[in-house]
C-alpha positions as semicolon CSV with decimal commas, in nm:
position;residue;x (nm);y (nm);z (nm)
1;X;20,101;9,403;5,441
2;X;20,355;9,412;5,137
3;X;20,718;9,328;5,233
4;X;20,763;9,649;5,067
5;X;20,592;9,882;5,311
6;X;20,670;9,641;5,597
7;X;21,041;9,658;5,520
8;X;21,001;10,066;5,491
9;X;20,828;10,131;5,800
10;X;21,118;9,920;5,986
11;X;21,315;10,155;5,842
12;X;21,119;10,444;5,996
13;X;21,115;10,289;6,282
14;X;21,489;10,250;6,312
15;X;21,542;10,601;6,173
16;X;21,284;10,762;6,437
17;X;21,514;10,566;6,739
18;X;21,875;10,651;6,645
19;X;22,007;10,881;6,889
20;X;22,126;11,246;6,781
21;X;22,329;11,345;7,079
22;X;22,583;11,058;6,991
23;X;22,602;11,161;6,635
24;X;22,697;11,503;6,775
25;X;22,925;11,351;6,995
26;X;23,138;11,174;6,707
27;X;23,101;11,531;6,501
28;X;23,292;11,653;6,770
29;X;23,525;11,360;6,767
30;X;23,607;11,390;6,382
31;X;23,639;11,761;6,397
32;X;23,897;11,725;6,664
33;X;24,046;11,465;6,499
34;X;24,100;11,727;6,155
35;X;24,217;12,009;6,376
36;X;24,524;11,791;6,546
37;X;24,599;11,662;6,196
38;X;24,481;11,318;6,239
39;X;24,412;11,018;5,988
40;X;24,096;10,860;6,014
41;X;24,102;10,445;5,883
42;X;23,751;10,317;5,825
43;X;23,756;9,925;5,881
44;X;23,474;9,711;5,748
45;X;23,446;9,308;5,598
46;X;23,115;9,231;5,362
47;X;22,880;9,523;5,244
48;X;23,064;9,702;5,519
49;X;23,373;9,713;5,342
50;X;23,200;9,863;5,031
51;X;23,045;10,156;5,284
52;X;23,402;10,201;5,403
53;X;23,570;10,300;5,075
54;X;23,257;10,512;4,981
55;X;23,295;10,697;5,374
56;X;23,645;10,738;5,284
57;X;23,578;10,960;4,967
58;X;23,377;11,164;5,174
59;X;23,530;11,212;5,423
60;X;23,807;11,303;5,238
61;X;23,642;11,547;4,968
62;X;23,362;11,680;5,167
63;X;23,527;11,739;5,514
64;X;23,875;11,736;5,447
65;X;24,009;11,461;5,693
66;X;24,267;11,240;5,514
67;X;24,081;10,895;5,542
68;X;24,171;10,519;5,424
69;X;24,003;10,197;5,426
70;X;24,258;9,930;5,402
71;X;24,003;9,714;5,188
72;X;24,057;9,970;4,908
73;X;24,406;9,770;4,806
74;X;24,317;9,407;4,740
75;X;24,676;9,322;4,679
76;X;24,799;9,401;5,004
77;X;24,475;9,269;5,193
78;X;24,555;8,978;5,019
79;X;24,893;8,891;5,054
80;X;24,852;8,974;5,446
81;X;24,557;8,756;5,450
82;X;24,782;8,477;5,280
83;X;25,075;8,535;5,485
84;X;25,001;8,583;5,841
85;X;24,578;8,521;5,892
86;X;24,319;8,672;5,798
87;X;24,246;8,787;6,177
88;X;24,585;9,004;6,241
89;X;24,507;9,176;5,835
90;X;24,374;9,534;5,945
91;X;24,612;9,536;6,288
92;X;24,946;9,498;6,049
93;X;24,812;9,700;5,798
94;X;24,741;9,970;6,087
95;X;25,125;9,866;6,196
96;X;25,284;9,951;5,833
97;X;25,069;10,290;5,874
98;X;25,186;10,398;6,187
99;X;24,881;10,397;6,316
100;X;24,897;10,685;6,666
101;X;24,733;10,853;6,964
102;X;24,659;11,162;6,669
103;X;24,479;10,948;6,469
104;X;24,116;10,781;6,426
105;X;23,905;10,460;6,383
106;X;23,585;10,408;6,231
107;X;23,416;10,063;6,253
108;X;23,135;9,972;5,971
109;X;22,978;9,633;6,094
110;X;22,670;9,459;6,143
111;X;22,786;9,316;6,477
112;X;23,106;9,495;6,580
113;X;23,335;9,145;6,630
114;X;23,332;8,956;6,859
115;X;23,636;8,693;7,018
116;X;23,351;8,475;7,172
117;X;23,171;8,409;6,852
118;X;23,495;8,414;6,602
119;X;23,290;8,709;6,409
120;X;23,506;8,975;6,241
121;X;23,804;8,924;6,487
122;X;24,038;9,109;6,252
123;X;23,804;9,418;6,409
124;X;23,849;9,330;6,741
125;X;24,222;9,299;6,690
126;X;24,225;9,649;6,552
127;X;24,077;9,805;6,793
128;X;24,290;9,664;7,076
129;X;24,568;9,807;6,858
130;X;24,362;10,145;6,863
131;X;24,334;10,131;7,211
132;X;24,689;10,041;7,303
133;X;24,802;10,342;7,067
134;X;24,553;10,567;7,226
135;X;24,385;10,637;6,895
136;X;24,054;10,753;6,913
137;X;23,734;10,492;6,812
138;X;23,454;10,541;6,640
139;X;23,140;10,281;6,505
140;X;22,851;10,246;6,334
141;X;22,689;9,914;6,430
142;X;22,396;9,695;6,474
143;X;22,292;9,401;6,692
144;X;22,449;9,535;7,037
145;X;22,761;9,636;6,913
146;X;22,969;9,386;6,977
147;X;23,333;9,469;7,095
148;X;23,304;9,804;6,899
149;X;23,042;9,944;7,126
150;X;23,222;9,787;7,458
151;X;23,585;10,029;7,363
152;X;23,449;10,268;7,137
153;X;23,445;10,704;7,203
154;X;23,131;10,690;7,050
155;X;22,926;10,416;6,858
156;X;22,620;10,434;6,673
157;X;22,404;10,114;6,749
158;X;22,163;10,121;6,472
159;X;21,870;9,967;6,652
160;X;21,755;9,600;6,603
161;X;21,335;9,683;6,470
162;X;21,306;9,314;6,365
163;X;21,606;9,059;6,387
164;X;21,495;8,884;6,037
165;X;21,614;9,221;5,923
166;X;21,970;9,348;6,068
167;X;22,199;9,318;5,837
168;X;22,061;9,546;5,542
169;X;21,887;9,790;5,812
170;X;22,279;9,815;5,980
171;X;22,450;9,869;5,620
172;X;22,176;10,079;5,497
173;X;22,175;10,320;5,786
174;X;22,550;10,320;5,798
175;X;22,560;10,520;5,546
176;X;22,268;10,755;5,641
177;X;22,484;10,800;5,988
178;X;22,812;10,933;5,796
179;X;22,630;11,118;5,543
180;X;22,500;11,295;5,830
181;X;22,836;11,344;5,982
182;X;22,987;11,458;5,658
183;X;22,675;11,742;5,570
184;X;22,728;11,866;5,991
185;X;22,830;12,235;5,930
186;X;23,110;12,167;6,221
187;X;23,276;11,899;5,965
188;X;23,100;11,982;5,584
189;X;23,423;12,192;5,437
190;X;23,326;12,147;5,047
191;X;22,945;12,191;4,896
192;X;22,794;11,876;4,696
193;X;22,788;11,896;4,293
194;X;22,408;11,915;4,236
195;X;22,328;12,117;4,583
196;X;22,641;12,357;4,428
197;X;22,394;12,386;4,123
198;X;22,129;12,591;4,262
């Protein structure tokens, strides 16, 4: 078999195991989170990061929740990074936004962090920030979830179909989870360019 179809069918495989009654869970999440007014901060590192700032325009043009990634301003990421660690960088920058009980996280990672194995704690100290603040918490993750999946309202493990193959299955899928968020007729508040051109 050709990497090609071998990789594809994974990919089918994952698709065909992904669980729709949490994605309707987190639907319900986000569109509570719009009615009280809310802010939703997506938080990724890596290829994640990238899926965060494109989550954030949709979010914010197709289902009208006022969104931020705090990866999308390199000078401030930066200088926190410089200044104080790179592991306290999304919990200040959560600080300096008030972060609050009316407001949301969404996590975008392979593995979800994890103190244990010094991977992504920046996430995990975010989301003990969430906690504390009462904010609500959202993921989309793969392995088991890490720390993401042990606090979160609702996380999406994308499942593990071969483990040669997590990280592009996780950030590939990411992005098919939130697209189907964004298109849910509880949350979709603008129509798409080409599906406008009919």
């Amino acid at each position: 078999m050709s990497y090609s179809k071998q990789h594809l069918r994974e990919a089918a495989e994952v698709l065909s195991k992904l669980d729709p009654a949490l994605c309707e869970k987190a639907v319900e999440l986000l569109a509570a989170l719009r009615t009280r007014g809310g802010r939703l901060f997506v938080l990724g590192v890596g290829g994640s990061a990238a899926n965060a700032s494109h989550a954030v325009n949709d979010f914010r043009k197709l289902a009208g929740i006022e969104s931020y990634a705090p990866t999308d301003n390199v000078s401030e990421l930066t200088a926190r990074t410089n200044d104080d660690g790179w592991t306290s960088v999304f919990a200040d920058w959560l600080k300096g936004s008030r972060l609050s009980e009316k407001d949301a996280i969404l996590v975008l990672s392979v593995g979800g962090g994890s103190l244990e194995k010094n991977v992504s704690p920046n996430l995990v100290a975010a989301l003990q920030l969430a906690d504390e603040r009462g904010s609500a918490i959202l993921g989309i993750v793969g392995r088991d979830g890490g720390y993401t999946a042990e606090v979160a309202d609702a996380a999406i493990v994308i499942p593990t179909v071969n483990i040669a193959n997590v990280t592009p299955h996780t950030e590939a899928f990411q992005a098919i989870v939130w697209h189907l968020w964004v298109s849910h007729p509880k949350l979709k508040l603008a129509e798409t360019k080409w599906e406008s051109m009919k």
